[in-house]
PDB file with one MODEL, atoms N, CA, C and O in Angstrom:
MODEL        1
ATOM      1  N   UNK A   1       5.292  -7.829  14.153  1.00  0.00           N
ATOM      2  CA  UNK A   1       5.730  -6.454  14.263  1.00  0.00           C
ATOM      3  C   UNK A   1       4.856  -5.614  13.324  1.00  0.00           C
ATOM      4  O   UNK A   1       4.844  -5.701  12.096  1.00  0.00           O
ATOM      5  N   UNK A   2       4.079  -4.732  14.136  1.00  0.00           N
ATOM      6  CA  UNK A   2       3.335  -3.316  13.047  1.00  0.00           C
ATOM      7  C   UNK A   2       4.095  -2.191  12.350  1.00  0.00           C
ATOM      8  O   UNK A   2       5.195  -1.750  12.683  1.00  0.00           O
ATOM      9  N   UNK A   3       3.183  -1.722  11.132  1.00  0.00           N
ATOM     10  CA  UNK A   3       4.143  -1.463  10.823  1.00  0.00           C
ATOM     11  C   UNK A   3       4.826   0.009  11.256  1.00  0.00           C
ATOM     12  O   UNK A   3       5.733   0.562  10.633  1.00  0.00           O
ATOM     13  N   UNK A   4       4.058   0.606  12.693  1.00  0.00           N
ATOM     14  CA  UNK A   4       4.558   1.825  13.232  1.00  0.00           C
ATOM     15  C   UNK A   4       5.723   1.514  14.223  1.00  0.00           C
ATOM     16  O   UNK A   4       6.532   2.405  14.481  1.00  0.00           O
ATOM     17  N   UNK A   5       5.823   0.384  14.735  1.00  0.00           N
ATOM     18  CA  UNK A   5       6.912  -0.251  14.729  1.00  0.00           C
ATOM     19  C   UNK A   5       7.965  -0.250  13.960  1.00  0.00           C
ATOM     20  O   UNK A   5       8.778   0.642  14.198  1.00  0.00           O
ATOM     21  N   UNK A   6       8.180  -0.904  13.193  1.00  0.00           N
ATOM     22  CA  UNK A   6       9.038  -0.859  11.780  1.00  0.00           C
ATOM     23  C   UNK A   6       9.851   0.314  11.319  1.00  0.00           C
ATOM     24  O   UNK A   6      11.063   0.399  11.119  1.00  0.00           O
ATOM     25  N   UNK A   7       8.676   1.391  11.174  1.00  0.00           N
ATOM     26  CA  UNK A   7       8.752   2.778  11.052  1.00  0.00           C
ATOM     27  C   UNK A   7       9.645   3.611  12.164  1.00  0.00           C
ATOM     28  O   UNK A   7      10.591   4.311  11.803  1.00  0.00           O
ATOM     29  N   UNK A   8       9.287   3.481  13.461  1.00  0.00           N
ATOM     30  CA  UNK A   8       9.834   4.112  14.516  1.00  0.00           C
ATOM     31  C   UNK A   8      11.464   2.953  14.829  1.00  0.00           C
ATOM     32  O   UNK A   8      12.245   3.330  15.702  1.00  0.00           O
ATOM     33  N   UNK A   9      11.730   1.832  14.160  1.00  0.00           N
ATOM     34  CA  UNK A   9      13.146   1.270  14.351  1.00  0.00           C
ATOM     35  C   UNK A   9      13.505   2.046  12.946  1.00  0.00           C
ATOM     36  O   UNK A   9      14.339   2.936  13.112  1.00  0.00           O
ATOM     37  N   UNK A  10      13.151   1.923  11.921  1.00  0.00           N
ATOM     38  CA  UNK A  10      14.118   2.417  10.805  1.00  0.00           C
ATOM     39  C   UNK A  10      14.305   3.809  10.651  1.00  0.00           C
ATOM     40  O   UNK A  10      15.003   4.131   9.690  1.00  0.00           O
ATOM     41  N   UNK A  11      13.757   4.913  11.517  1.00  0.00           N
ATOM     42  CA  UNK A  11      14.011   6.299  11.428  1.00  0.00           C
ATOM     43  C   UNK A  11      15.081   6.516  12.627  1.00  0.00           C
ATOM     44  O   UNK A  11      15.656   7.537  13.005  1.00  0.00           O
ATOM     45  N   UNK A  12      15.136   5.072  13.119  1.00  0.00           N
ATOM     46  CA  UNK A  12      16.221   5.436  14.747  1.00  0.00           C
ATOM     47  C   UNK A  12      17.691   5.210  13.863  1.00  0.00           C
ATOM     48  O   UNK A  12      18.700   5.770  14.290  1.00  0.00           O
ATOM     49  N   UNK A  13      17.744   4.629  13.003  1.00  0.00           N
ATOM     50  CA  UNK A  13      19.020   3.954  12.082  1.00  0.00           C
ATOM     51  C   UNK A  13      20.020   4.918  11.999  1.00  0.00           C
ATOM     52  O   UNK A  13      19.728   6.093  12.219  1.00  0.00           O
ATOM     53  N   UNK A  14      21.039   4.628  11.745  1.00  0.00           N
ATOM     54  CA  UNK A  14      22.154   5.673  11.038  1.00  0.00           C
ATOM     55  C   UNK A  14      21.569   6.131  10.029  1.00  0.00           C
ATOM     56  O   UNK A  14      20.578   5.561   9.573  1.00  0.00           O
ATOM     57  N   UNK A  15      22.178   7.481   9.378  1.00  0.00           N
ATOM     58  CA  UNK A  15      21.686   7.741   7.951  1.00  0.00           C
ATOM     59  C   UNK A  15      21.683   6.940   6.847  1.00  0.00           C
ATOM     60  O   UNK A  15      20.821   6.742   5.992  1.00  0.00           O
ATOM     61  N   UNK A  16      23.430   6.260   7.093  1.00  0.00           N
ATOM     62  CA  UNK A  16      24.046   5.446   5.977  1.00  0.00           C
ATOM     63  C   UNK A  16      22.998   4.553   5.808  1.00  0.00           C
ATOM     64  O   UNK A  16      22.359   4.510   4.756  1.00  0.00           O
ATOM     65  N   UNK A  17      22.731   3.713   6.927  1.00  0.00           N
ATOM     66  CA  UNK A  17      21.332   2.467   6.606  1.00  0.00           C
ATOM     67  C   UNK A  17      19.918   2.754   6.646  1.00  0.00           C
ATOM     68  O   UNK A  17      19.193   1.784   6.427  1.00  0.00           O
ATOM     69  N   UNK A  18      19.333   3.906   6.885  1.00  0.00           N
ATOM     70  CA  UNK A  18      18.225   4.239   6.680  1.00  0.00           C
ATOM     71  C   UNK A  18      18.299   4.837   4.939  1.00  0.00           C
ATOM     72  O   UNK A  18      17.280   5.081   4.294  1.00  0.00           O
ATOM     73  N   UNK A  19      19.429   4.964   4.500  1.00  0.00           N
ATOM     74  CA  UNK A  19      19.605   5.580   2.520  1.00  0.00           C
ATOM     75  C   UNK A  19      19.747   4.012   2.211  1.00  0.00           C
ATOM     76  O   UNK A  19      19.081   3.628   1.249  1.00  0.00           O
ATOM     77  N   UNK A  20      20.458   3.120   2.831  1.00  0.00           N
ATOM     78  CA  UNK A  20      20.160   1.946   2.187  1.00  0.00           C
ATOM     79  C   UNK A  20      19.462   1.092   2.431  1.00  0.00           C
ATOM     80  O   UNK A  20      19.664   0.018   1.863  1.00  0.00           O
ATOM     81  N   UNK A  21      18.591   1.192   3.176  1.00  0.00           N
ATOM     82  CA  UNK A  21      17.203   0.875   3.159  1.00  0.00           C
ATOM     83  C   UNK A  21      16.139   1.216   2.647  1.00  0.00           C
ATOM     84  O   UNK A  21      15.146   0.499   2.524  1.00  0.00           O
ATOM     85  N   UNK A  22      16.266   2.430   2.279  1.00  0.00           N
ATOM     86  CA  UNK A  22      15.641   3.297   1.217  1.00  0.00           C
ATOM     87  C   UNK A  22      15.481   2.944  -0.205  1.00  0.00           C
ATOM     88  O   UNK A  22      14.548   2.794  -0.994  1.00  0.00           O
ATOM     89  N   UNK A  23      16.775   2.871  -0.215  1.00  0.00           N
ATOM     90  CA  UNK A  23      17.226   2.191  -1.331  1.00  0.00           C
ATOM     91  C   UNK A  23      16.384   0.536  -1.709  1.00  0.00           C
ATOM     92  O   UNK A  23      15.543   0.536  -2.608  1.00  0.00           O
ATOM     93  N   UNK A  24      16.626  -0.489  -1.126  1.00  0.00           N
ATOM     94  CA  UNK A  24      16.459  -1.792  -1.081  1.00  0.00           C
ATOM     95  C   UNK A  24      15.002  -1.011  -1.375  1.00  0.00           C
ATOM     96  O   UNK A  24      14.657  -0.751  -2.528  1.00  0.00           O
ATOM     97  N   UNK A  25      14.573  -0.830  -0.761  1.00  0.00           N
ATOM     98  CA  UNK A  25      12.501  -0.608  -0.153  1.00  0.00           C
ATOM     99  C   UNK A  25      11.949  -0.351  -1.770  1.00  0.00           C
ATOM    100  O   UNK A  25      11.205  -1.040  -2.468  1.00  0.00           O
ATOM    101  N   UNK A  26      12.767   1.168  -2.088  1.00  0.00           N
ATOM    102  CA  UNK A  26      12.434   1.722  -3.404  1.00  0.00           C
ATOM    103  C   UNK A  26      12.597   0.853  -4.631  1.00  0.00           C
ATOM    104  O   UNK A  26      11.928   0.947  -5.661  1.00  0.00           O
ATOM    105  N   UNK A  27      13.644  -0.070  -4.370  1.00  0.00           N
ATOM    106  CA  UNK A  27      13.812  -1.251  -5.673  1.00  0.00           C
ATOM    107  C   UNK A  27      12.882  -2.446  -5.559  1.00  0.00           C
ATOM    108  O   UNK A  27      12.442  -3.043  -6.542  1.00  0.00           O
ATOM    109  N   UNK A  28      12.613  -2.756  -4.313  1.00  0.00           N
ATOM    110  CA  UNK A  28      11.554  -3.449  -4.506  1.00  0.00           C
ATOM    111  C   UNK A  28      10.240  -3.436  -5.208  1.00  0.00           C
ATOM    112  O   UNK A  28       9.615  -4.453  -5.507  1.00  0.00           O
ATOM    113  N   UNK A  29       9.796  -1.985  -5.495  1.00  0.00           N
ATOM    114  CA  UNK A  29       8.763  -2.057  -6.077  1.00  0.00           C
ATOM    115  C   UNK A  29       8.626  -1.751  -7.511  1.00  0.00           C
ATOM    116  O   UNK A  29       7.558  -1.550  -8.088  1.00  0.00           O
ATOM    117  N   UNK A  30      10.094  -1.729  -8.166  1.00  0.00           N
ATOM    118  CA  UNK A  30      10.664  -2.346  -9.256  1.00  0.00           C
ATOM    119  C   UNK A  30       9.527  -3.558  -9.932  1.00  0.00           C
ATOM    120  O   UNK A  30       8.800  -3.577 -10.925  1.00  0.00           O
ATOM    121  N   UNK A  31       9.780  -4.374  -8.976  1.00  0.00           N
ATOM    122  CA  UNK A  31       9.280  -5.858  -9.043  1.00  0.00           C
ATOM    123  C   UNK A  31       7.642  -5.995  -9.163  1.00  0.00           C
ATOM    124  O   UNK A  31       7.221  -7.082  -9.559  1.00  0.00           O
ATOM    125  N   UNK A  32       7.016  -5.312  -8.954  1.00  0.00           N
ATOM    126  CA  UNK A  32       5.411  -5.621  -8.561  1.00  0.00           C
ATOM    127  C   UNK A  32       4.941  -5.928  -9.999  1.00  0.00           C
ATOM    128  O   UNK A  32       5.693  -5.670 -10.939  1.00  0.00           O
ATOM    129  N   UNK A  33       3.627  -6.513 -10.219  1.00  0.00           N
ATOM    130  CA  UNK A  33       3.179  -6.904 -11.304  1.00  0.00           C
ATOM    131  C   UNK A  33       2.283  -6.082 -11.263  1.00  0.00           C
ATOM    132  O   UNK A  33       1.859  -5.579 -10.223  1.00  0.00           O
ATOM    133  N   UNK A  34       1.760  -5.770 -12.737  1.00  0.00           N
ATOM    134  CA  UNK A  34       0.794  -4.870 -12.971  1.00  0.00           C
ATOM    135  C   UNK A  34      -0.645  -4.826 -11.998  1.00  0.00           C
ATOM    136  O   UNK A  34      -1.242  -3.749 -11.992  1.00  0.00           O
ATOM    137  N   UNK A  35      -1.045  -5.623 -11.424  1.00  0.00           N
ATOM    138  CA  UNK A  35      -1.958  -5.837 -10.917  1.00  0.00           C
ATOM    139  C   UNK A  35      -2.083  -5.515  -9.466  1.00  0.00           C
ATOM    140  O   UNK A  35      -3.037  -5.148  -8.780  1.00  0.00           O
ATOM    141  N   UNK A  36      -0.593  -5.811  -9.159  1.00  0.00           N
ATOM    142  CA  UNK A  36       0.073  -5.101  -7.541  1.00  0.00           C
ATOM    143  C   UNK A  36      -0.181  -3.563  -7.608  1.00  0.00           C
ATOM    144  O   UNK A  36      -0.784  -2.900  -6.764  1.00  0.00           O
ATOM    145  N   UNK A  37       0.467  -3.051  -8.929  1.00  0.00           N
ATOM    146  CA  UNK A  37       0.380  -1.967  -8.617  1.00  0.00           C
ATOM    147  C   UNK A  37      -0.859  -1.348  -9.129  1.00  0.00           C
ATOM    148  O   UNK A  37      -0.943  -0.231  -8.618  1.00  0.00           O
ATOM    149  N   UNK A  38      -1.832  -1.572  -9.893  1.00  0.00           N
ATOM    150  CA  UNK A  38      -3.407  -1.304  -9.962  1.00  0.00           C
ATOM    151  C   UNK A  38      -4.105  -0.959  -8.333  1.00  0.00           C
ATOM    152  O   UNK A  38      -4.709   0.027  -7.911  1.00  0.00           O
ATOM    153  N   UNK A  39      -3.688  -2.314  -7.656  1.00  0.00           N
ATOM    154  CA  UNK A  39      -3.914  -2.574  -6.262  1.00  0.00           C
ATOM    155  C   UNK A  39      -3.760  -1.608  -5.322  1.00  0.00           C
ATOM    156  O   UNK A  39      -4.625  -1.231  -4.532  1.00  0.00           O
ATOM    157  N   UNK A  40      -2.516  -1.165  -5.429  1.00  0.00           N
ATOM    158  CA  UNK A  40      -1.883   0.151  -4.594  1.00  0.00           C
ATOM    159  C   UNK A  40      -2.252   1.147  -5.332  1.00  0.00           C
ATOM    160  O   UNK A  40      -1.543   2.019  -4.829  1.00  0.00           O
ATOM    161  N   UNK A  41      -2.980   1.801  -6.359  1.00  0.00           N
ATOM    162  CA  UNK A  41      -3.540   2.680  -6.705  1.00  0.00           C
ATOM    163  C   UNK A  41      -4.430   3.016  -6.372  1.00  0.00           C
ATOM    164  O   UNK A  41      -4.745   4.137  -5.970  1.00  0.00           O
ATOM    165  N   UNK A  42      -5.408   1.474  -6.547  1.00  0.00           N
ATOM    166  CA  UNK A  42      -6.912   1.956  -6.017  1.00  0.00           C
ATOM    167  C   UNK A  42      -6.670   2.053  -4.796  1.00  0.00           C
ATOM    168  O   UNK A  42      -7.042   3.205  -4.569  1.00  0.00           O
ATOM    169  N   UNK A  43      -6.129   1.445  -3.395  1.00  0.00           N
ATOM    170  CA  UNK A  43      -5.963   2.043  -2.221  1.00  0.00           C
ATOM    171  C   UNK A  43      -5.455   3.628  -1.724  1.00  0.00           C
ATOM    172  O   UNK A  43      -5.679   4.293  -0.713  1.00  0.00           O
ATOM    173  N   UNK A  44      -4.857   3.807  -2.661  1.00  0.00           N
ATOM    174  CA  UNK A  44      -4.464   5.452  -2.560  1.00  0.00           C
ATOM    175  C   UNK A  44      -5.787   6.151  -2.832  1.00  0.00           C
ATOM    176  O   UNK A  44      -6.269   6.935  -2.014  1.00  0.00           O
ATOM    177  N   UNK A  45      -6.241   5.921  -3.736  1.00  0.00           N
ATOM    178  CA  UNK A  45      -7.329   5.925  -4.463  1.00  0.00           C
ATOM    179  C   UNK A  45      -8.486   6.270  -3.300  1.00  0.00           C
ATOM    180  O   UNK A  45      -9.169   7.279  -3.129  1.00  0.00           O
ATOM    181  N   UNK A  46      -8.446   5.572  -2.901  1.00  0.00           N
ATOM    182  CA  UNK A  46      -9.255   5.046  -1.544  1.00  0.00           C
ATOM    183  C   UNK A  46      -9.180   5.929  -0.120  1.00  0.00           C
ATOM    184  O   UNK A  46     -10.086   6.278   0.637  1.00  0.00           O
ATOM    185  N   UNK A  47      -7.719   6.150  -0.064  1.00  0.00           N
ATOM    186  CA  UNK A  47      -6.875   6.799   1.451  1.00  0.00           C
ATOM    187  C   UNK A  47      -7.584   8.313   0.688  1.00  0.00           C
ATOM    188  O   UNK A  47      -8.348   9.017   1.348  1.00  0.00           O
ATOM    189  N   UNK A  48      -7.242   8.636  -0.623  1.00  0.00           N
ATOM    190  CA  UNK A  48      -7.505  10.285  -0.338  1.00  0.00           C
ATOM    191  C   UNK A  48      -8.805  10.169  -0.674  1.00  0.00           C
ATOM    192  O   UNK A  48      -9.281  10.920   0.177  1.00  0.00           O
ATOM    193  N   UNK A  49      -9.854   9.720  -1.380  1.00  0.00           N
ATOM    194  CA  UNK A  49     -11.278  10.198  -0.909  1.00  0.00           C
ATOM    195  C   UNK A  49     -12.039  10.060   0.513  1.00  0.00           C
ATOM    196  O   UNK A  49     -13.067  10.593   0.930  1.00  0.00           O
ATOM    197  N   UNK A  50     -11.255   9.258   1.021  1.00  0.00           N
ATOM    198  CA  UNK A  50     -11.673   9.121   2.980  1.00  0.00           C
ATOM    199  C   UNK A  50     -10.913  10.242   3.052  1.00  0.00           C
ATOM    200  O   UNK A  50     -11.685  10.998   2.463  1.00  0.00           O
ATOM    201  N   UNK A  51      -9.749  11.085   3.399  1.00  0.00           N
ATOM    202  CA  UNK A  51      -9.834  12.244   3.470  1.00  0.00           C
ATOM    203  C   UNK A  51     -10.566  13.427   3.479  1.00  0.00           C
ATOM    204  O   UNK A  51     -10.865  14.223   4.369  1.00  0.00           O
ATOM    205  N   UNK A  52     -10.783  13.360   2.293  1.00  0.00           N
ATOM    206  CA  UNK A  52     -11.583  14.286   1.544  1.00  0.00           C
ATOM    207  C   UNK A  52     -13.204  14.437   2.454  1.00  0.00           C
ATOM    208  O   UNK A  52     -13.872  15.447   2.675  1.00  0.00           O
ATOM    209  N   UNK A  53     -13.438  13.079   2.811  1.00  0.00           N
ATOM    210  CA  UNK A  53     -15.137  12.774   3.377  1.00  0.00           C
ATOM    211  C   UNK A  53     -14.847  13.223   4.655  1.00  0.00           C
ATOM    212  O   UNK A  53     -15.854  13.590   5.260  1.00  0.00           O
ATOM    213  N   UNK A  54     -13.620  13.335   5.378  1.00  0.00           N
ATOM    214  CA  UNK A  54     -13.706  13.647   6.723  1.00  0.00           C
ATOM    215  C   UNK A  54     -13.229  15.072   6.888  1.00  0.00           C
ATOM    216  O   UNK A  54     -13.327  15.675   7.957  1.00  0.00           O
ATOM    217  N   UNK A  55     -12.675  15.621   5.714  1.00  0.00           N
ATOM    218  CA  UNK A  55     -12.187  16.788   5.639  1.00  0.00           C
ATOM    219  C   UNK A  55     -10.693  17.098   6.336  1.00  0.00           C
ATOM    220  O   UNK A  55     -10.439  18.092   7.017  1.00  0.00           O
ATOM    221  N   UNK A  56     -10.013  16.302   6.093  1.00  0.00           N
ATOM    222  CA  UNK A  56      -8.806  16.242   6.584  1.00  0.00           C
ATOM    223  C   UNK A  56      -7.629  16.493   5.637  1.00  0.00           C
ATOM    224  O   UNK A  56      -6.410  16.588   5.777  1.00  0.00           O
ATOM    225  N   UNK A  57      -8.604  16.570   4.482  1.00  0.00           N
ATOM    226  CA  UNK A  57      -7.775  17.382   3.040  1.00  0.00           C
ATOM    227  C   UNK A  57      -8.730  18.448   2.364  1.00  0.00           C
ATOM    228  O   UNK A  57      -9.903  18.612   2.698  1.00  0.00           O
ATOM    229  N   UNK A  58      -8.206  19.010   1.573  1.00  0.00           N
ATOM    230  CA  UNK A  58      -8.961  19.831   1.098  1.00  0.00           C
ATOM    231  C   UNK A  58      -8.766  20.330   0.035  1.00  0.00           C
ATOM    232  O   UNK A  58      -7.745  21.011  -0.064  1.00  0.00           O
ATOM    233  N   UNK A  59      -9.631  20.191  -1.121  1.00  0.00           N
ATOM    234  CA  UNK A  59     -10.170  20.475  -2.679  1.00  0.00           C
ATOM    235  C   UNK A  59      -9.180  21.621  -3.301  1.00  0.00           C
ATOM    236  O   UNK A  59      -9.311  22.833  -3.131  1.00  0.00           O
ATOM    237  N   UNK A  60      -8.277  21.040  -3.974  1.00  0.00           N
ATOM    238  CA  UNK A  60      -7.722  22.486  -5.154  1.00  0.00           C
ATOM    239  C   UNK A  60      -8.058  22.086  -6.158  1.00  0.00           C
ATOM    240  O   UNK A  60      -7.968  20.899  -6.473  1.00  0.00           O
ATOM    241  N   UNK A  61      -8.534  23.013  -6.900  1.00  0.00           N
ATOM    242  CA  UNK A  61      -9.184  23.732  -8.239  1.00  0.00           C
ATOM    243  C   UNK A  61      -7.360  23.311  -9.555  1.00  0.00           C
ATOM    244  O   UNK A  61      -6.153  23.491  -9.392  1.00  0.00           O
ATOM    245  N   UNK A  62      -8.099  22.808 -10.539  1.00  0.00           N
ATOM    246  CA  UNK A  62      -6.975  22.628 -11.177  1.00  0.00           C
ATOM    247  C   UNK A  62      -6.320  23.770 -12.072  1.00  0.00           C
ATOM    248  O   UNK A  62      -5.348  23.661 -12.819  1.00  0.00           O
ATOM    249  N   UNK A  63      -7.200  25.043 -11.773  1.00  0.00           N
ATOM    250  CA  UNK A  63      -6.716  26.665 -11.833  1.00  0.00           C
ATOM    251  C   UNK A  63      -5.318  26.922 -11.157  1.00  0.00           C
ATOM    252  O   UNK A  63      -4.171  27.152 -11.538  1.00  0.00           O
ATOM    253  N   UNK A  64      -6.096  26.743  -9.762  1.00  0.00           N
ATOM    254  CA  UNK A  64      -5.063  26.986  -8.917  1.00  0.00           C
ATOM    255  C   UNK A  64      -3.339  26.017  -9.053  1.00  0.00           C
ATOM    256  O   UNK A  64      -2.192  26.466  -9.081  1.00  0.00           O
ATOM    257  N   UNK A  65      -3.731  24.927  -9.097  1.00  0.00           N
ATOM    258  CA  UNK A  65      -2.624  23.851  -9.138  1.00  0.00           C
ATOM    259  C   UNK A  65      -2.123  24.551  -9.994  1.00  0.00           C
ATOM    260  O   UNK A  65      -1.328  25.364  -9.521  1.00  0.00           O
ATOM    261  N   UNK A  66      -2.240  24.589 -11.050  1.00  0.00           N
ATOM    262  CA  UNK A  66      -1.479  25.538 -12.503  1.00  0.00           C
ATOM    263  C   UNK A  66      -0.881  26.915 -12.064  1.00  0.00           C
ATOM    264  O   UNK A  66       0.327  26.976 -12.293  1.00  0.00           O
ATOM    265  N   UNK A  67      -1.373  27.947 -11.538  1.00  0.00           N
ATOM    266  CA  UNK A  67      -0.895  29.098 -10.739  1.00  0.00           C
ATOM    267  C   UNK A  67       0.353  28.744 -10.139  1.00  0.00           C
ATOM    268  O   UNK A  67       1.479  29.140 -10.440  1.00  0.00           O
ATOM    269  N   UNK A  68       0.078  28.120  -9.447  1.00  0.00           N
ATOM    270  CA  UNK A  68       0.886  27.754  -8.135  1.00  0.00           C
ATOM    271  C   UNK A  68       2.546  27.099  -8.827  1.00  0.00           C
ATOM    272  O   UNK A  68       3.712  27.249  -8.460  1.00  0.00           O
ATOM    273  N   UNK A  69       1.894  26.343  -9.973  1.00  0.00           N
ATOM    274  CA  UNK A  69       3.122  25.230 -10.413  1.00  0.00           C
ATOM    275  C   UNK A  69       4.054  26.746 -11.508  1.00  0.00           C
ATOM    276  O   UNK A  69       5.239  26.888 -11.807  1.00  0.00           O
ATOM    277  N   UNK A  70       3.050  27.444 -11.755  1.00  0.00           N
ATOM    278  CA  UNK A  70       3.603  28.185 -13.082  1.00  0.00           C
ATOM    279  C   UNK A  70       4.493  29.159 -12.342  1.00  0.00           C
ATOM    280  O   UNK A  70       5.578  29.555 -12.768  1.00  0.00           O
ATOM    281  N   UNK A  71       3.828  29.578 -10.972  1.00  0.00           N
ATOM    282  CA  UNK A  71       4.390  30.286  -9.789  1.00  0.00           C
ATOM    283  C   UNK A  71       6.050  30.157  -9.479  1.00  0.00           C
ATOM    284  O   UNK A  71       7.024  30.905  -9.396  1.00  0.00           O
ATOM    285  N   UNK A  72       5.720  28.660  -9.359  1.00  0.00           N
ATOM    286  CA  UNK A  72       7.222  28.125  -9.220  1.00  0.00           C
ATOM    287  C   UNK A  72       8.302  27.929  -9.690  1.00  0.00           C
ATOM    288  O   UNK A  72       9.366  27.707  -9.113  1.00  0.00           O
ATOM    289  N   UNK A  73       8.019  28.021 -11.003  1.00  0.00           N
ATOM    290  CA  UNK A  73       8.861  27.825 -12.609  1.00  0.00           C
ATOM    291  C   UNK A  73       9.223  29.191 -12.693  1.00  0.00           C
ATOM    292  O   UNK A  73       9.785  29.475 -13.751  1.00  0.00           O
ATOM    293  N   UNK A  74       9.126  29.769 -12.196  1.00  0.00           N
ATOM    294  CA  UNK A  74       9.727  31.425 -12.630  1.00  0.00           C
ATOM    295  C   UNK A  74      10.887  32.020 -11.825  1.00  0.00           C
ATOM    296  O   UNK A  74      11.316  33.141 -12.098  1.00  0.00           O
TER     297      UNK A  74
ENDMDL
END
């Protein structure tokens, strides 16, 4: 089973078991060892500069991020 599979059965769920599945999913990664999660960093790591190269995201200025966040706080 892929995992858009997976994805498209657990969004069909009741609420009650899609929050406690949520749940279970989110505690699991409780558990990872430092190295797991190094792992899943550099792949993120990875997912947004392929973005970035195909232009399917796009560059904020850490000016702006600050604006925007200070924007919000008010």
């Amino acid at each position: 089973m892929n995992n858009e599979t997976i994805r498209r059965e657990a969004l069909s769920l009741p609420v009650q078991e899609r929050a406690e599945l949520a749940e279970q999913l989110l505690s699991s990664l409780d558990a990872l060892s430092e190295a797991e999660i190094a792992q899943l960093w550099l792949q993120e790591a990875a997912r947004r500069a392929e973005e970035l190269d195909q232009g399917s995201a796009k560059r904020v200025s850490a000016d702006e991020v600050r604006r925007q966040a200070q924007a919000l706080l008010k």
